[in-house]
Backbone bond lengths (Angstrom), bond angles and torsions (degrees), N, CA, C in turn:
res aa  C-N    CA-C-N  psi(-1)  N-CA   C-N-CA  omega(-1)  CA-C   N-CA-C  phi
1 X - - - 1.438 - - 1.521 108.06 -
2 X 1.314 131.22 159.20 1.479 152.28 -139.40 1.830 83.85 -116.84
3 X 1.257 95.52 134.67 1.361 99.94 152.43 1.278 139.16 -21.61
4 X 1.528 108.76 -69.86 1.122 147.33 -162.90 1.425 102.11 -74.80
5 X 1.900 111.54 -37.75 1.483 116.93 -164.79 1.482 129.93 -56.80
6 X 1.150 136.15 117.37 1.632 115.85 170.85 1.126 121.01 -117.87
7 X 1.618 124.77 141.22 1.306 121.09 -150.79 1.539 80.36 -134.07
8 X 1.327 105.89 -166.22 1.530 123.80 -150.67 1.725 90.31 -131.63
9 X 1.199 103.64 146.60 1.575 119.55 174.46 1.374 101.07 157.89
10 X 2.209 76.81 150.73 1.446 111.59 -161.79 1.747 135.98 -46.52
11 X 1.344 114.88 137.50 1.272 119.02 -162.77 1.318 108.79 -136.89
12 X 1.606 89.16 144.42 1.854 96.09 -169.84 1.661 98.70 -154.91
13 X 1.780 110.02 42.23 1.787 111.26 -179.78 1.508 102.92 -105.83
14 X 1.546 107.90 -171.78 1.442 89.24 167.16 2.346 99.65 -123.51
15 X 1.313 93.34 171.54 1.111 89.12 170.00 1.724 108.69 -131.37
16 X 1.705 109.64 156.44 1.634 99.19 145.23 1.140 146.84 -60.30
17 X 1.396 124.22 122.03 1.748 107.04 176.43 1.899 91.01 -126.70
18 X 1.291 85.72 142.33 1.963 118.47 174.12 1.280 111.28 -119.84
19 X 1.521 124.45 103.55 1.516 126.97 155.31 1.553 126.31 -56.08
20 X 0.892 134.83 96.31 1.532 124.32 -159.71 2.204 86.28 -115.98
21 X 1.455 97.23 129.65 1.387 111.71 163.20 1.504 129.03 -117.78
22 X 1.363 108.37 147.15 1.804 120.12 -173.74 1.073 106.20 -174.69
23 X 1.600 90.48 108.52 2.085 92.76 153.01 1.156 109.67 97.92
24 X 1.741 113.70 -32.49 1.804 123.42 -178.42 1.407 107.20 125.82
25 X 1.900 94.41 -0.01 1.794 87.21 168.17 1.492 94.44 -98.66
26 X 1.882 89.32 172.50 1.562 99.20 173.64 1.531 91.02 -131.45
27 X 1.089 111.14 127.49 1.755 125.01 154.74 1.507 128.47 -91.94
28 X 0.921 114.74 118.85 1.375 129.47 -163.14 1.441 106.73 -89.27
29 X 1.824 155.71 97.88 0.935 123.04 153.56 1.330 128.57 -109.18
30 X 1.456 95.02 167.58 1.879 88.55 -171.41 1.671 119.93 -150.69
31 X 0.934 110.81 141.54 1.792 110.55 -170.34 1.513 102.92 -152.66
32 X 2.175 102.85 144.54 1.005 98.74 171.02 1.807 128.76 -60.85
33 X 0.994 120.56 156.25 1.260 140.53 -177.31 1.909 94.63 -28.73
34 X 1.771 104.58 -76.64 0.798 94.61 -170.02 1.730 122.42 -83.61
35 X 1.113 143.44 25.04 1.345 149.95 121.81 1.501 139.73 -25.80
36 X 1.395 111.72 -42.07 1.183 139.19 -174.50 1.611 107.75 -50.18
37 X 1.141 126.13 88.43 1.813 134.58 170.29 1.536 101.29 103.65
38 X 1.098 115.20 36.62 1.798 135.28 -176.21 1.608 97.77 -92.60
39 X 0.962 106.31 159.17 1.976 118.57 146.26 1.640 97.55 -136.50
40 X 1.841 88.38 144.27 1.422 90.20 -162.21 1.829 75.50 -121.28
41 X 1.319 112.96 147.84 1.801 126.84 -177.99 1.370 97.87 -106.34
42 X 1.630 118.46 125.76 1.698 109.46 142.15 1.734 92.51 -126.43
43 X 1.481 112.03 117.40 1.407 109.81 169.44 1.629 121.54 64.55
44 X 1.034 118.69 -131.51 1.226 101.45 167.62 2.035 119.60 -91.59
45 X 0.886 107.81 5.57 1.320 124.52 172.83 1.874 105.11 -56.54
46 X 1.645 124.09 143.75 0.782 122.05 163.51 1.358 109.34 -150.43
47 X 1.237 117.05 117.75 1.577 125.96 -173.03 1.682 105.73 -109.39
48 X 1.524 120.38 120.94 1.114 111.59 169.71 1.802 110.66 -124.67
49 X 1.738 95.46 119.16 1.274 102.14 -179.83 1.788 119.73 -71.23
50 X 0.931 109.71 102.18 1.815 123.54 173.47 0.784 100.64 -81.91
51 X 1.904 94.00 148.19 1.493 134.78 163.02 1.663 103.91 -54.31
52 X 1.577 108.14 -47.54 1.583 94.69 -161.74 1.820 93.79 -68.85
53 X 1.196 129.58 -61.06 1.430 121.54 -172.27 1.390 128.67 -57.84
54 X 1.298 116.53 -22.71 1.669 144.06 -170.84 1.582 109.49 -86.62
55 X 1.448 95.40 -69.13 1.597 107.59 -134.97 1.840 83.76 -84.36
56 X 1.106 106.83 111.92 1.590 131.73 172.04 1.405 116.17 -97.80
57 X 1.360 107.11 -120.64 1.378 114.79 161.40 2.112 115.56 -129.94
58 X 1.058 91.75 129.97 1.755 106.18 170.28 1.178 128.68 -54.68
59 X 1.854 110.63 86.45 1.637 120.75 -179.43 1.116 104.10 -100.71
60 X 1.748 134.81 171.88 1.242 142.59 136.36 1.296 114.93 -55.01
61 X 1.261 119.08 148.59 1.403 134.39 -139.54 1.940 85.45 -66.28
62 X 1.394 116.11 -69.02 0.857 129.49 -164.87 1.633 132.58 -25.13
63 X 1.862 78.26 -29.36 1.874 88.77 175.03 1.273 119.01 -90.53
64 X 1.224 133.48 17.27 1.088 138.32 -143.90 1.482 97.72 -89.38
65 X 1.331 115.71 -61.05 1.725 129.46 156.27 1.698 103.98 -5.11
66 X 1.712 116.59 -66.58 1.275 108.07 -169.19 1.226 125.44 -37.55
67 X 1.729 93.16 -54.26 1.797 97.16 172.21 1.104 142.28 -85.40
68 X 1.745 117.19 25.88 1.371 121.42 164.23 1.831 101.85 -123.19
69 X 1.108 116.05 -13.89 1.366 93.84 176.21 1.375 133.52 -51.12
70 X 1.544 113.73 -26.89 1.333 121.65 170.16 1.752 116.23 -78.59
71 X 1.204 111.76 -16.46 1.749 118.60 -144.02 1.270 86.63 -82.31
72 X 1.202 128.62 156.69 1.536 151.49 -175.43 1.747 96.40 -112.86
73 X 0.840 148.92 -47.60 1.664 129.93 124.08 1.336 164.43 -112.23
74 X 1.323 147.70 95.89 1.505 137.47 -158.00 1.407 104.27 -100.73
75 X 1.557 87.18 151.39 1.465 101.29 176.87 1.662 101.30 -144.85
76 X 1.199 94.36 111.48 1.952 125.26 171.01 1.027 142.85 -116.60
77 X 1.661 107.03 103.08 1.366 123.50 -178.33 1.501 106.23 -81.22
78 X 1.578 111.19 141.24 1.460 107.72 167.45 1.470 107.51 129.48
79 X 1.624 107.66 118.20 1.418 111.13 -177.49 1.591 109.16 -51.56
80 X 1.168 123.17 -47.98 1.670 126.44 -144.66 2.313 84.01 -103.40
81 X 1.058 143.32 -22.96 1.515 145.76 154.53 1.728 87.79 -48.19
82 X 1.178 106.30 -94.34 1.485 102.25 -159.51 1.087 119.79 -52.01
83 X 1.270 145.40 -51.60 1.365 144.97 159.79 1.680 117.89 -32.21
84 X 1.242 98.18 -46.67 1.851 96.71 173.44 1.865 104.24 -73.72
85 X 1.613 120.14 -20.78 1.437 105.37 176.79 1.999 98.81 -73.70
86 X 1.355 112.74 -39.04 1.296 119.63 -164.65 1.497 108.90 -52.19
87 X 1.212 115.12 -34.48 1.874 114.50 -173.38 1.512 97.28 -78.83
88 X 1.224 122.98 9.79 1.729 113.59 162.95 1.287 117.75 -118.66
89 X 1.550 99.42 -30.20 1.326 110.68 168.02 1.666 131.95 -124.76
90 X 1.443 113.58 53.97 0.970 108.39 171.89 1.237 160.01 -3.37
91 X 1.529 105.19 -54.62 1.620 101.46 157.81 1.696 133.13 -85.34
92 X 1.403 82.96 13.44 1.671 91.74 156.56 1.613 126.73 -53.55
93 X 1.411 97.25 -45.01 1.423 101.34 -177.33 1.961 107.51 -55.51
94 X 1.190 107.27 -31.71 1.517 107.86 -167.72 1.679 101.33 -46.22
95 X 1.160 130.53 -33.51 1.543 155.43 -140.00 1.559 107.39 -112.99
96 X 1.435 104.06 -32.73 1.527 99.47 -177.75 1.741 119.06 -74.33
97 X 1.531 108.93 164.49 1.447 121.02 166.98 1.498 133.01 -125.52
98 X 1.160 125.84 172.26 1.242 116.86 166.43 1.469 104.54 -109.79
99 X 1.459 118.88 119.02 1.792 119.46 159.13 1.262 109.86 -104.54
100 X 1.161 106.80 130.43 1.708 113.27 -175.68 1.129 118.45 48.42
101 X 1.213 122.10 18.38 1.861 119.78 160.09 2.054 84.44 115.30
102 X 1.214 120.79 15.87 1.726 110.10 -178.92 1.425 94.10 -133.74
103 X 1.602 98.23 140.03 1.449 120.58 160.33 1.331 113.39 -51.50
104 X 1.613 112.87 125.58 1.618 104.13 173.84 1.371 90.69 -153.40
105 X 1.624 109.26 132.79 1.658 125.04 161.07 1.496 112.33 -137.48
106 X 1.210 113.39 168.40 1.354 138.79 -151.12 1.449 98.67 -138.93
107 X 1.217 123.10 103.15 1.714 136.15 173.86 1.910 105.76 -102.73
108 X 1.292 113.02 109.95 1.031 120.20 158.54 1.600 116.25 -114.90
109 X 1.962 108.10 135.11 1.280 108.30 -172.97 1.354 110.55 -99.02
110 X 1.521 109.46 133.58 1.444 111.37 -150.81 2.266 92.96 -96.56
111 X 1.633 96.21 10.99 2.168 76.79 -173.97 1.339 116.30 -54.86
112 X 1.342 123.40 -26.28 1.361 126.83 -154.26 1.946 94.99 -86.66
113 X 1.293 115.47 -4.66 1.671 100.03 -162.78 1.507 105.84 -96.38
């Protein structure tokens, strides 16, 4: 496999997810378990995953789907989060990245445009 490459495989962790509402959007966030009050580095980039934006409530990865299918946007850090959204939604992966060595994508739902 390519550096760069990211593939999909099996998951059984849990992650945070936080519903945050405004306006008539819903934001979805979500991070693996162990992520939660991290800073993750790419370059000069510095992402720090918070309790206040993050830390929701503690599901298995698997459910994670429930709470973005409705959301008008999510944003999910976390190898074993995204990978458990990817086995429903496959071409998610086309979209995903690595920051600081972690899977992270950004799902915006386009019905309303």
């Amino acid at each position: 496999m390519d550096a760069g490459e990211i593939s999909v495989y099996r998951v059984a962790g849990k992650a945070y997810v936080k519903v945050h509402r405004s306006g008539g959007e819903t934001i979805v966030a979500v991070c693996d378990e162990e992520l939660l009050g991290r800073e993750l580095r790419e370059g000069k980039l510095r992402i720090h995953i918070s309790r206040e934006f993050y830390g929701g409530v503690l599901v298995d990865v698997d459910e994670v789907y429930t709470y973005i299918r409705n959301a008008t946007m999510a944003n999910v850090f976390g190898d074993e989060a995204v990978n458990a959204l990817a086995k429903r939604y496959p071409a998610l992966m086309d979209a995903a990245v690595r920051l600081g060595g972690v899977l992270h994508v950004q799902i915006f739902n386009s019905k309303k445009w």
